[in-house]
C-alpha positions as CSV (number, residue, x, y, z in Angstrom):
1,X,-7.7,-11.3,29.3
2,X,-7.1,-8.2,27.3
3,X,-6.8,-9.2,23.4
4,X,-4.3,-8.5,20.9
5,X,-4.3,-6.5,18.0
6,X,-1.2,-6.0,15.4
7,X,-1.5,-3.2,13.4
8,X,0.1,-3.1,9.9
9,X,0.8,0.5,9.1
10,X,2.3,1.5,5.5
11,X,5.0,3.6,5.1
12,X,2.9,5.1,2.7
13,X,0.4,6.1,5.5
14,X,3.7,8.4,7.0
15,X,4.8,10.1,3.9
16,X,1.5,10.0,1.4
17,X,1.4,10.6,-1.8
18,X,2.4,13.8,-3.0
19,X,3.7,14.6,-0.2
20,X,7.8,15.0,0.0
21,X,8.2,13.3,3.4
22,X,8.9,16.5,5.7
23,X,9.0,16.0,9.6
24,X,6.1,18.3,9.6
25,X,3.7,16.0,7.3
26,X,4.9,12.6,8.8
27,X,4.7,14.5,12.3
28,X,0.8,15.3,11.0
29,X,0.5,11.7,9.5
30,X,1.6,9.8,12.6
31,X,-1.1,12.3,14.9
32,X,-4.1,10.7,13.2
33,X,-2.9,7.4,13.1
34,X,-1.8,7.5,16.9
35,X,-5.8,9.2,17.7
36,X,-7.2,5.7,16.4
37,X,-4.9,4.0,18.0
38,X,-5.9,5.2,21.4
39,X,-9.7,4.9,20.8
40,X,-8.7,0.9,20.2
41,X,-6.5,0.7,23.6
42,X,-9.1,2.6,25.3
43,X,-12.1,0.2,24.3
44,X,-10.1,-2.4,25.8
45,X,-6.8,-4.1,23.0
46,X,-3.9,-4.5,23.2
47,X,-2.0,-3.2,20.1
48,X,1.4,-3.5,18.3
49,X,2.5,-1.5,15.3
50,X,4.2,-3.0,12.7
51,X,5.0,-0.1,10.2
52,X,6.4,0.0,7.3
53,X,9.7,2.2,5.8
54,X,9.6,2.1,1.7
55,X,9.1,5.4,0.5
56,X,11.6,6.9,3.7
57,X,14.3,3.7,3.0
58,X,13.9,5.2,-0.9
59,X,14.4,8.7,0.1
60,X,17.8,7.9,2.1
61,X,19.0,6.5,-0.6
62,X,18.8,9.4,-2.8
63,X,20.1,11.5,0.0
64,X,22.9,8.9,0.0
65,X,23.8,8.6,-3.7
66,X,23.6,12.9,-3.7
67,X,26.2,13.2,-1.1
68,X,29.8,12.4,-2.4
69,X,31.6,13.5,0.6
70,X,29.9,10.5,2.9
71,X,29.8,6.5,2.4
72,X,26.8,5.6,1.1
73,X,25.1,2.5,3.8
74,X,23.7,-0.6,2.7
75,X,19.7,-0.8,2.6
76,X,20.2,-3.0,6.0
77,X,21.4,-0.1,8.0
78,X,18.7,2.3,6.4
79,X,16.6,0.1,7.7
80,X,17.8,0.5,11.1
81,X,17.8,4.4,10.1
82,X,14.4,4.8,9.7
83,X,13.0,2.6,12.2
84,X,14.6,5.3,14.8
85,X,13.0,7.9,12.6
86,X,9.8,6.6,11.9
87,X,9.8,4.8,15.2
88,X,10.1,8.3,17.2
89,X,7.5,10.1,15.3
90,X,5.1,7.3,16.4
91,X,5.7,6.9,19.7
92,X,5.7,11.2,20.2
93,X,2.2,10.8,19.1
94,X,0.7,8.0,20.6
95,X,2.4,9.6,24.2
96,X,0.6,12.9,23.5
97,X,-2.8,10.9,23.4
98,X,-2.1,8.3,25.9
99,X,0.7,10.1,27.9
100,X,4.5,10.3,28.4
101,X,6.2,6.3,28.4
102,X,2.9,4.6,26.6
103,X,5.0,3.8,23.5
104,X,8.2,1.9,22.8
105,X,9.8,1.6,19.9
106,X,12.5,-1.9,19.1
107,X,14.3,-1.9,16.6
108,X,13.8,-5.4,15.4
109,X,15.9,-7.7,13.1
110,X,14.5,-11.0,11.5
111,X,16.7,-13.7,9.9
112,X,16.5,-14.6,6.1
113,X,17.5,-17.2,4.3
114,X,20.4,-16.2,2.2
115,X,19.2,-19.0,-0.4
116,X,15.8,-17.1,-0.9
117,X,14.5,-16.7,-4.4
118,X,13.4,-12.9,-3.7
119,X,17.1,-12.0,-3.7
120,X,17.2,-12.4,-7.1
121,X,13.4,-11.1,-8.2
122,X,13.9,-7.4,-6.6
123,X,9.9,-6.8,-5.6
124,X,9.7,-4.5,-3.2
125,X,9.0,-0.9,-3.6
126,X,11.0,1.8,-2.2
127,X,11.2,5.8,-2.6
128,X,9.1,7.9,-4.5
129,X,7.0,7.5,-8.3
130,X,8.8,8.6,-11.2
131,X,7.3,8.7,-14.8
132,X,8.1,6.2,-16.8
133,X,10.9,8.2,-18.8
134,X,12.7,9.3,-15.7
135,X,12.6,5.7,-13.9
136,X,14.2,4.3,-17.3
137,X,16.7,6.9,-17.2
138,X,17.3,6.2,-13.4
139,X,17.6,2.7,-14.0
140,X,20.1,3.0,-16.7
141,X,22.0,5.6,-14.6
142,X,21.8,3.6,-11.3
143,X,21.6,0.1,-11.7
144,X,17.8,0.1,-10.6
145,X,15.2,-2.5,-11.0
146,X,12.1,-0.4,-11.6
147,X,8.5,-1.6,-12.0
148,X,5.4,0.3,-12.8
149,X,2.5,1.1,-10.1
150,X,-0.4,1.0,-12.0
151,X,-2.1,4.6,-12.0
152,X,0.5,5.8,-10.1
153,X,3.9,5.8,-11.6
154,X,6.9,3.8,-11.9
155,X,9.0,2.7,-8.7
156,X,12.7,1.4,-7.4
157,X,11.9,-2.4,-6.3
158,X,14.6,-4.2,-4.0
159,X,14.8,-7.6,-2.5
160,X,12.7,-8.9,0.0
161,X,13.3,-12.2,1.1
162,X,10.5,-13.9,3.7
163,X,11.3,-13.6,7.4
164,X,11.6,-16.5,9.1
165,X,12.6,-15.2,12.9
166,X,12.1,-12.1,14.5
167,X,15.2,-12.1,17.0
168,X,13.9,-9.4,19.9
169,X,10.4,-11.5,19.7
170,X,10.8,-11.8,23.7
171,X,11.4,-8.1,24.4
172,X,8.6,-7.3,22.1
173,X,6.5,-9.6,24.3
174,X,8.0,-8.4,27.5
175,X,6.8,-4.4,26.7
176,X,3.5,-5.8,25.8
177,X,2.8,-7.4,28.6
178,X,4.1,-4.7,30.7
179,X,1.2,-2.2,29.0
180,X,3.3,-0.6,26.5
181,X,2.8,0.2,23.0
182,X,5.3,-1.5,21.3
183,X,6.4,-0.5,17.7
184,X,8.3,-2.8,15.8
185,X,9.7,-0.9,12.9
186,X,10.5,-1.3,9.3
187,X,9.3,-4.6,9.0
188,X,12.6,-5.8,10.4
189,X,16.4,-5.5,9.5
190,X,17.2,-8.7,7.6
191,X,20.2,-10.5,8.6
192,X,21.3,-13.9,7.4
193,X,23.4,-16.5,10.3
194,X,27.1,-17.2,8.9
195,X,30.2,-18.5,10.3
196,X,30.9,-15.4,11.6
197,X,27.6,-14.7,13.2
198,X,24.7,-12.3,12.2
199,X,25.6,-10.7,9.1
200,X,23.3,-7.6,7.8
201,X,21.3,-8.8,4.3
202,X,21.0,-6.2,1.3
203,X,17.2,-5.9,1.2
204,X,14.1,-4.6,2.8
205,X,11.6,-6.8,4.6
206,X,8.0,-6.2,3.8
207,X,6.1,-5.2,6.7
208,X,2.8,-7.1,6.0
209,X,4.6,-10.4,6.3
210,X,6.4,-9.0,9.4
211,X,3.5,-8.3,11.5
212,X,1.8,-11.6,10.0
213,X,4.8,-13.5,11.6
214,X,4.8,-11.5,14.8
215,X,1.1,-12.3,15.2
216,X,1.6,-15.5,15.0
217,X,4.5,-15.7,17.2
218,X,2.7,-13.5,19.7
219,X,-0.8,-15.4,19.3
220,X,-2.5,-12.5,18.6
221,X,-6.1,-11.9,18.5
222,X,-6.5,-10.0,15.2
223,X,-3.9,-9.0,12.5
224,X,-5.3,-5.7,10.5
225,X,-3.0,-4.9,7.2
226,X,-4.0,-1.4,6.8
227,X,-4.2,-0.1,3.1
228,X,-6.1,2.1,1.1
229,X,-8.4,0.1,-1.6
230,X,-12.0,0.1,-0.9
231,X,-12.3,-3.5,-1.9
232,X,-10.3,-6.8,-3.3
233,X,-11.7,-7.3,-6.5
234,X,-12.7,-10.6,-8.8
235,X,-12.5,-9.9,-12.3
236,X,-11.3,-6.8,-12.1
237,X,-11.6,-4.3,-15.0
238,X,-14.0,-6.7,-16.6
239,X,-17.7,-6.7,-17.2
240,X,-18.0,-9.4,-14.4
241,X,-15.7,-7.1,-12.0
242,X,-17.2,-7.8,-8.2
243,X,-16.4,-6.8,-5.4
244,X,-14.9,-9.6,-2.4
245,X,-16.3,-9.7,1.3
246,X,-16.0,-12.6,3.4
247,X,-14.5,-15.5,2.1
248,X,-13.4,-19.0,3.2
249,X,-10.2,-21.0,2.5
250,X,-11.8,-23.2,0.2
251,X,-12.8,-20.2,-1.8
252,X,-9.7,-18.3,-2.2
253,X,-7.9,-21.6,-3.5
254,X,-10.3,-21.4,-5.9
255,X,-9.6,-17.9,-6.9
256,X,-6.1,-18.5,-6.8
257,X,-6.5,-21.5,-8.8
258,X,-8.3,-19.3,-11.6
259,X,-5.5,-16.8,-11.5
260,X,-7.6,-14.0,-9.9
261,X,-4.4,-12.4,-8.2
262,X,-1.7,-13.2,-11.1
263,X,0.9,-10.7,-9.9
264,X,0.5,-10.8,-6.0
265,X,3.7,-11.5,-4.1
266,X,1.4,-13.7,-1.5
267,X,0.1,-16.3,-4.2
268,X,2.7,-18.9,-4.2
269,X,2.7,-19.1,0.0
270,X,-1.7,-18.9,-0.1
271,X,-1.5,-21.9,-2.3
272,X,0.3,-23.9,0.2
273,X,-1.6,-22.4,3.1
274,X,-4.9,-23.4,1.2
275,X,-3.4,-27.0,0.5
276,X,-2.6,-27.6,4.0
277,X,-6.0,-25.9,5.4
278,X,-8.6,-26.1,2.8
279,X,-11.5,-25.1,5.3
280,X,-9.4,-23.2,7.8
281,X,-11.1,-19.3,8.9
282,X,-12.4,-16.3,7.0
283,X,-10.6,-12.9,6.2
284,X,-12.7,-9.8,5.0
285,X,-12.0,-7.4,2.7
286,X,-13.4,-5.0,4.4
287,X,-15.0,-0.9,2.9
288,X,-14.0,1.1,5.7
289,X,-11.3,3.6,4.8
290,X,-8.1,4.5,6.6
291,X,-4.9,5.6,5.1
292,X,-3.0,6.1,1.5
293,X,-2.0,3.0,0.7
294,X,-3.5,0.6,-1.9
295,X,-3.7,-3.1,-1.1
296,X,-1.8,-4.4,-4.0
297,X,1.3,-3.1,-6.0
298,X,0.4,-3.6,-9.3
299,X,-1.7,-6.7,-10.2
300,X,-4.2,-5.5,-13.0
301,X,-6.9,-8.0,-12.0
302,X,-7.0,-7.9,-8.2
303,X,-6.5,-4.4,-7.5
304,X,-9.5,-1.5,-7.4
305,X,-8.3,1.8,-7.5
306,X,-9.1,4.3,-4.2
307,X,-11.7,6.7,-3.9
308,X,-11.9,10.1,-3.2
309,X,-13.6,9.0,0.2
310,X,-10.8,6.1,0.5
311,X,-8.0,8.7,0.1
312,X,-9.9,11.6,2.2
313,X,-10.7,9.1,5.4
314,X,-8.4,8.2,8.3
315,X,-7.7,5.2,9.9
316,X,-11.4,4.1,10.6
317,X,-10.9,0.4,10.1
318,X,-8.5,0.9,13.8
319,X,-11.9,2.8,14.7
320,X,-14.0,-0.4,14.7
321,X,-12.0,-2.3,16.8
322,X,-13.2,0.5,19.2
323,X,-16.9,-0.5,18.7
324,X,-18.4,-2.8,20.5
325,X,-21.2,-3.1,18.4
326,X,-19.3,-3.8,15.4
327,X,-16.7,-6.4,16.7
328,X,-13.8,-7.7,15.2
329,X,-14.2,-11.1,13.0
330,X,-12.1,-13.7,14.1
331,X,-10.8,-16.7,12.0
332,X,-12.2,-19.9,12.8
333,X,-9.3,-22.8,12.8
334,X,-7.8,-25.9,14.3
335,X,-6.0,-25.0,17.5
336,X,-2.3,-24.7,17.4
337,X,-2.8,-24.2,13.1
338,X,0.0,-22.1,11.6
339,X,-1.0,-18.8,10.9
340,X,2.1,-18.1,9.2
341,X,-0.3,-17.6,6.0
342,X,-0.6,-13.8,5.4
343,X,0.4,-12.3,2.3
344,X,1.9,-9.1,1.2
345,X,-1.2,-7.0,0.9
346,X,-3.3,-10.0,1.7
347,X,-4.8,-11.1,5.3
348,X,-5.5,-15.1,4.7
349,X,-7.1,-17.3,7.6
350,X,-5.4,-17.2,10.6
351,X,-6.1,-20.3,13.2
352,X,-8.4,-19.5,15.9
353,X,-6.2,-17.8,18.4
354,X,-5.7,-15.2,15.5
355,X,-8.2,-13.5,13.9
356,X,-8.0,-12.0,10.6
357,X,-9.7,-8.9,9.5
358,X,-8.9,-8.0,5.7
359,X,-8.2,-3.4,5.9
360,X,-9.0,-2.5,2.1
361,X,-9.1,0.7,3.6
């Protein structure tokens, strides 16, 4: 039976750093992403992307708030915005390696629950870096919430609430079992059930817990969160700073227990993953370099900042799956475990039906 692979990809990796986000970068961008990608189907997976839409969902919105003579849109529907956008540039690269029809993109929506706390802790990053004077000064003008990026700036954060159901999950399955490439964009658009049916959420769903729920729902083979730090560090920025390979349950409720990842948006969900599993799988953090994005936000303890080789490389963590020398680690668990367990920049044990490599890329 032909395994399963989804495929976190950042936003980030589409529009990098310093770049501005023109059609010709992402266009460039999405080329050597969609190269690995095909190396990986050829050697025998089955993959799904799950990309993300920050710094493009950011951009609108300046476009938006610059143009008086049109309504500005709620972050919903620029959700739905770029997942045709980023969705297209995708699948036009993956057909020019695999050929015409390969790729399919959905646009996907997943429910919320309008009583979430993230509604009112905006997290999220969206758009580009600022300095800190100019975020303060957008912030004031704007109504922001901004939040510094360690080493790289200060960024817009928005609400994003958890995602509990991913409402085309059968059509999703229905491509991939037809042979498709199926890209499932923008991590979802939220929308929360009323009275009055579906109703469009004001937030932006992070695509890391996206693709950790469509996994799950999908029983994939291996999740791969695709980022851009060489390593998840203990200590970090101390004299006792080392660097994290293959762990076990048991040891990251330790570290989270000692506060090793104080700032991480996937700590409090971990904590009640490790309490109901407390011997359940591996993840790895693994070295092998692959796009622009680093694995954490902003926590000062947890996150390592990228090499040149880490922000020179392309997707090579995708390029081992291709390898059948160097295969894939799987999680070891209790069948029929939740593996509703992965964190925002985080890959945590997965039951044994889904495997769980850690991309520090």
């Amino acid at each position: 039976m032909t395994k399963t692979a989804v495929v976190a990809l950042g936003g980030n990796a589409l529009t990098r750093k310093g770049q501005a986000g023109t059609c010709e970068e992402m266009t460039a961008n999405a080329a050597e992403m969609a190269a690995s990608v095909g190396a990986v189907i050829q050697a025998g997976w089955r993959v799904m992307i799950v990309h993300g839409n920050g710094p493009q969902i950011g951009n609108l919105t300046l476009q938006q708030e610059a143009a008086a003579m049109v309504p500005a849109q709620p972050l919903a529907l620029l959700g739905a915005m770029t997942q045709g956008l980023l969705g297209s540039l995708i699948t036009r690269a993956i057909d020019k390696v695999l050929g015409p029809g390969t790729a399919a993109a959905v646009v996907t929506h997943v429910t919320v629950d309008p009583a979430d706390a993230a509604f009112a802790a905006p997290s999220k990053p969206i758009g580009p870096f600022f300095l800190r004077q100019e975020a303060q000064r957008m912030a004031a003008a704007r109504g922001w919430h901004v939040k510094p990026d360690p080493g790289r700036g200060y960024r817009r954060v928005v609400s994003s609430p958890e995602p509990e159901r991913v409402i085309e999950i059968d059509a999703l399955r229905a491509l991939a079992d037809a042979g498709h490439v199926v890209i499932a964009g923008g991590g979802g658009i939220p929308v929360v059930d009323t009275a009055a049916g579906w109703a469009y959420a004001d937030a932006v769903i992070d695509k890391d817990r996206a693709a950790e729920l469509i996994a799950s729902l999908l029983s994939a083979e291996a999740l791969l969160l695709v980022t851009a730090v060489d390593r998840v560090m203990l200590d970090y920025g101390t004299p006792r700073q080392s660097e994290l390979g293959t762990i076990h349950a048991g040891e990251a409720a330790r570290y989270l227990a000692d506060g090793q990842f104080p700032r991480a948006a996937w700590v409090p969900r971990s904590r009640r993953r490790c309490a109901s599993s407390p011997v359940a799988g591996s993840w790895r953090s693994s070295p092998q370099p692959a796009c622009s994005r680093p694995v954490f936000p902003a926590p000062a303890r947890a996150r390592a900042p990228a090499s040149s080789a880490t922000r020179q490389a392309r997707p090579a963590l995708l390029a081992r799956l291709a390898r059948p020398t160097r295969p894939v680690r799987l999680a070891a668990g209790p069948a029929g475990e939740s593996a509703r367990a992965a964190r925002r920049r985080l890959t945590w044990p997965l039951p044994s039906h889904v495997g769980a490599q850690r991309g520090a890329l």
